[in-house]
N, C-alpha and C positions, 0 to 999 in steps of 0.2 A: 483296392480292387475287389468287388463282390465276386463267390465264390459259386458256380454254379452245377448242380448237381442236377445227377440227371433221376430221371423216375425211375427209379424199383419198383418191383412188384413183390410184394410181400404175400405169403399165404399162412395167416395165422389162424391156428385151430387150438381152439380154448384146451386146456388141462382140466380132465371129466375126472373123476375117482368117485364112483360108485359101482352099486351093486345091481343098477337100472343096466339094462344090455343095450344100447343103442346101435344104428349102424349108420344112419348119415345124421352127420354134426356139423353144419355149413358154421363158419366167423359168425361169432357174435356183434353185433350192432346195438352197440350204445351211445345214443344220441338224444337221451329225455332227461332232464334235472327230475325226472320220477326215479330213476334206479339212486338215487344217493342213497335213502336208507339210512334205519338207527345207527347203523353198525359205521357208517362212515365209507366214502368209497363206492364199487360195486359188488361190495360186497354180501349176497341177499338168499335167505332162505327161500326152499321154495314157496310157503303161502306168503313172502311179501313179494316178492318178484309177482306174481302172478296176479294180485290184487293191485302193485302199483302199476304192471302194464294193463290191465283192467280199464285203471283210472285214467291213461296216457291214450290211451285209444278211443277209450266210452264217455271219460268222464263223469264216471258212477263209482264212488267209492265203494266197494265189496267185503268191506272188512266183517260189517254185521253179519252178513250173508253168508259168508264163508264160514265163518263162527257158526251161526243156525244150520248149513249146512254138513257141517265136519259134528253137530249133534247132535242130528239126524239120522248119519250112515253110519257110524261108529257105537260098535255098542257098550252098553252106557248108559246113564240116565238119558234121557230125551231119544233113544234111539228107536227109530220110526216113525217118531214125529215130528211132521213137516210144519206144521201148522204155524210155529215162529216165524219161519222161514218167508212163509205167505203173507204174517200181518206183518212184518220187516221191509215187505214190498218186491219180494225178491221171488221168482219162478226157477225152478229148479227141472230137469227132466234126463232121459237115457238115450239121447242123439246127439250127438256133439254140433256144433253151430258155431261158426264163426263169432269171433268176440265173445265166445262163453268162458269160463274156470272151468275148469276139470279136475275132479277130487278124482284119484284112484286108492282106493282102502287100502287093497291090495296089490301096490305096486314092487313094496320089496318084501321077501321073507326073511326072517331073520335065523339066527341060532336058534334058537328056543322054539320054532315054529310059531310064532306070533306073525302078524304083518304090520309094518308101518305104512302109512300113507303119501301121498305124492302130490303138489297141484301143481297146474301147468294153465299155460295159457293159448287158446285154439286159435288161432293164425289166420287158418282157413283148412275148409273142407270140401275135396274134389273128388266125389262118387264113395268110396274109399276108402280113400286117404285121409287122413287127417294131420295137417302139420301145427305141430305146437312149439311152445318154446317156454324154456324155465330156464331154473335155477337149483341147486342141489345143496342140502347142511346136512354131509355127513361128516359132522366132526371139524375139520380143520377146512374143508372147502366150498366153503360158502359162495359158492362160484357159478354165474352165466352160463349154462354151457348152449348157447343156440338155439335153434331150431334142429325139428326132428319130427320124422313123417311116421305117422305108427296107422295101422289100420284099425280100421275101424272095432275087427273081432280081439287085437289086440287091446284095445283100451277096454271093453267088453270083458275079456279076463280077468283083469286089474279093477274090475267092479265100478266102472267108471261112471259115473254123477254127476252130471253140469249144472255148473251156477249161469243162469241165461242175463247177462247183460243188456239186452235192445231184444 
C-alpha cells in the first residue's frame, strides 16, 4: 500500500557567516547545472557564483572581464586602466543594470584596515533598489546565500563597478 504524505511547507533560509551585514535573505534557488563548480556541489565563491549566474542568464561567459575588471579597480599594476577591459569586448560603468556583475572593492574591511572585495550578481533594479544575489568564501562557507536588496548609495559606498553583460 503506497504511503501518502501530505505537503509541508518548509521555510529554509541559507546559513550566512560573514562580515557583509545583510537584512533580507529570501531561500536560495538552485536550479542551473551552472552552480556545480570546481569545488564540486554548490558550493561557490563569490567571483564564480556571479560569473556562472552571468553565463546562466546572458550566456556571456565574464571570466575575462572580471579579471580585466578586478585590474582595473584594485590597486596594483593595471590600476585605472580600463582599456583591456574594452578590447576584451566587455563595457564596464557606476549604475547598476540588470544582468550586470558587481565588483565592490570595498565591501569588507578587515583587521589590518585593508578591504577585500565582493561580486555579486544584479537581479534587477527598481528606482533604488538594487536586488542582487551571490555567494560568500570566507573561509569554511563557500555558500549561496540568496538574494539581497541593497541601495543603490549602499553599493556606492562599497565602491561599486559593474561588469555590463547586454
Amino acid at each position: 500500500i503506497p504511503v501518502i504524505f501530505e505537503k509541508q511547507d518548509e521555510n529554509l533560509i541559507p546559513i550566512f557567516h560573514s562580515n557583509l551585514n545583510y537584512t533580507v535573505n529570501p531561500a536560495p534557488d538552485f536550479t542551473s547545472k551552472f552552480y556545480d563548480g570546481a569545488e564540486g556541489g554548490k558550493n561557490l565563491g563569490c567571483n564564480n557564483y556571479a560569473c556562472q549566474r552571468g553565463y546562466e542568464i546572458t550566456g556571456i561567459a565574464a571570466g575575462v572581464g572580471m579579471f580585466d575588471l578586478d585590474n582595473a579597480v584594485v590597486k596594483g599594476e593595471g590600476y585605472g586602466d580600463f582599456s583591456k577591459l574594452k578590447k576584451d569586448g566587455f563595457s564596464y560603468g557606476y549604475e547598476p543594470k540588470k544582468d550586470a556583475i558587481v565588483y565592490e572593492p570595498y565591501a569588507n574591511k578587515l583587521e589590518d584596515g585593508k578591504y577585500e572585495g565582493h561580486w555579486e550578481y544584479v537581479e534587477a533594479v527598481d528606482g533604488d533598489s538594487v536586488t542582487v544575489s551571490g555567494a560568500n568564501s570566507t573561509g569554511h562557507d563557500n555558500e549561496y546565500y540568496g538574494r539581497v536588496v541593497l541601495t543603490k548609495k549602499e553599493l556606492q559606498t562599497r565602491g561599486a563597478v559593474y561588469l555590463y553583460l547586454k
